[in-house]
N, C-alpha and C positions, 0 to 999 in steps of 0.2 A: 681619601675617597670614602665616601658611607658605605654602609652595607647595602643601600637599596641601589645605588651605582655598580655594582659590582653584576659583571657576570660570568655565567659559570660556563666554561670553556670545556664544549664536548669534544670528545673523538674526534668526531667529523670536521666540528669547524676547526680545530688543532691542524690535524691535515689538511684541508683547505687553504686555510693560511700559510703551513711551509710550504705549500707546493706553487702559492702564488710567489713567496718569497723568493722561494728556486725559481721563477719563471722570470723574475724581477733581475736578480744575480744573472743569469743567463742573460737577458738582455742586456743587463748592463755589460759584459761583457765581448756584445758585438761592437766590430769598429766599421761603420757606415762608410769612412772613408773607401779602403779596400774595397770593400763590396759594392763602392759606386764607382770606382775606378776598373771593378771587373766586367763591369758592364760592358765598357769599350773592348775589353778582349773577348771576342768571336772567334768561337772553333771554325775550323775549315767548313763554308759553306750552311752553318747557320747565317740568317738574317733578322731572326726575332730573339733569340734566346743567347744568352750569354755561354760561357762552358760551363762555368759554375750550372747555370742551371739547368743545364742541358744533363748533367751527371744526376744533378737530383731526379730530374725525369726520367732517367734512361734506369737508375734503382727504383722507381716506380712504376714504369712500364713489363721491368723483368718479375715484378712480381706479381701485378694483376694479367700476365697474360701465360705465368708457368702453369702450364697443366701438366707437370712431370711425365711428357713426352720426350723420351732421348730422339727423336728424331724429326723434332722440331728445332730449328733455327737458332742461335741465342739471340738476344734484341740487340746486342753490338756486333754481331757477324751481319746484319741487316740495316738498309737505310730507312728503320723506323723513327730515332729524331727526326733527321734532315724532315725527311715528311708529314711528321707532326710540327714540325718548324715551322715548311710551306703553310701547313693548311692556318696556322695561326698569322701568317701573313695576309688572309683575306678575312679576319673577324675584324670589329669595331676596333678603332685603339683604343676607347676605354676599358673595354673586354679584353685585350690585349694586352693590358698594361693588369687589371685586376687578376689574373691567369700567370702572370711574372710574378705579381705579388705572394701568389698562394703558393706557388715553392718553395722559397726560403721561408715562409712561415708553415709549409705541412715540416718541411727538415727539421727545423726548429723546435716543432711545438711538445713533441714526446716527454719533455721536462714538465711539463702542464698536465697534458694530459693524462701520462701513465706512471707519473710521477720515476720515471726512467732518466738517467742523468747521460743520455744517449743522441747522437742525432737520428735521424732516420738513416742516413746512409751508412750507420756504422753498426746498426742493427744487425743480427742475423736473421737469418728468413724465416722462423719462425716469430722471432719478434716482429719484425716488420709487417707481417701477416695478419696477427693480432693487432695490430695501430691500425692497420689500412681497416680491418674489421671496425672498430671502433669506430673511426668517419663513416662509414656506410651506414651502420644503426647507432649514429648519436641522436641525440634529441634534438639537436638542432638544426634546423630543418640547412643550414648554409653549410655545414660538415658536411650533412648528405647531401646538397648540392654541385659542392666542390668532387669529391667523394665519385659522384656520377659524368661531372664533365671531365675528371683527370680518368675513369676506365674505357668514356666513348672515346677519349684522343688515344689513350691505349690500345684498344681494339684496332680502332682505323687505320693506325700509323703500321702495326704490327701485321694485320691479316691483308693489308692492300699491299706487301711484300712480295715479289715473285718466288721467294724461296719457301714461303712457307705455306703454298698453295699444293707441293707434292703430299706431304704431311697429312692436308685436312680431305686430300682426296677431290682437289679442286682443280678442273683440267684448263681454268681460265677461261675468259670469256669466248665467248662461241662465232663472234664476231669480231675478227679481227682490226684492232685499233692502234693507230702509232699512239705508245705511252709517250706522255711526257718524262722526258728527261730532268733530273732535278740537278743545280748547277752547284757542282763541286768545290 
């Protein structure tokens, strides 16, 4: 190679490139098979989400909705899945299907993004916190996109809870309505 071929290799693109390398390594590392084989095993009473992915959402869910209330609910002593489950059973399937996709790639991506050799769910909470920071003011506008529809399914699934309406000081609606039951 000449010298006018040659380029000079800074910091930045140095770590850009291992950390694509690492992201490369990690992928290759996935086996598609399993993960398309878990598809077919459903938790009790999901219908959209697999268990795998119901656990990525449900360490997702506990962290955009802890406001370090001890007397607030935990998100598994509540049927916030099952219910973010249902409501994902009345979006598009294409929405439905890009929304399955975006779990195992937010699990995933920590290796990329925070050059962390972690998944998400094995994060501690203050790591976790920092990443989920990250998607909310990345620059790209589809991390803050994702970022906003995984804290509105958070919210919803979470605060439309009857256990956690003592908590926020909320006596329930004022009109009483037979709730839908969700099927076990």
């Amino acid at each position: 190679m000449e010298p006018s071929e040659t380029q000079s290799l800074s910091r930045r693109s140095f770590l850009r490139r291992a950390g694509f390398t690492a992201g490369l390594l990690t992928l290759s590392r996935l086996r598609l098979t399993p993960a398309l084989a878990a598809d077919a095993a459903r938790a009790p009473g999901l219908q959209v989400l697999n268990a795998r992915e119901a656990e990525i959402l449900t360490a997702i869910v506990e962290r955009m909705v802890d406001s370090g209330d001890a007397s607030m609910p935990a998100v598994r002593d509540t049927r916030t899945i099952l219910t973010i489950d249902q409501a994902l059973l009345h979006l598009d399937p294409d929405l439905r299907s890009q929304f399955r996709w975006l779990l195992p790639i937010f699990e995933w991506a920590p290796p990329l993004l925070q050059l962390k050799l972690k998944r998400f769910t094995r994060m501690t909470a203050p790591e976790r916190d920092a990443y989920l920071r990250r998607w909310a003011e990345s620059r790209l506008a589809t991390f803050r996109l994702a970022f906003r529809a995984l804290k509105n399914l958070s919210m919803l699934g979470y605060y439309s809870q009857d256990e956690t309406w003592p908590a926020i000081h909320y006596d329930g609606p004022w009109v009483p309505q037979p709730r839908r039951v969700l099927q076990a």
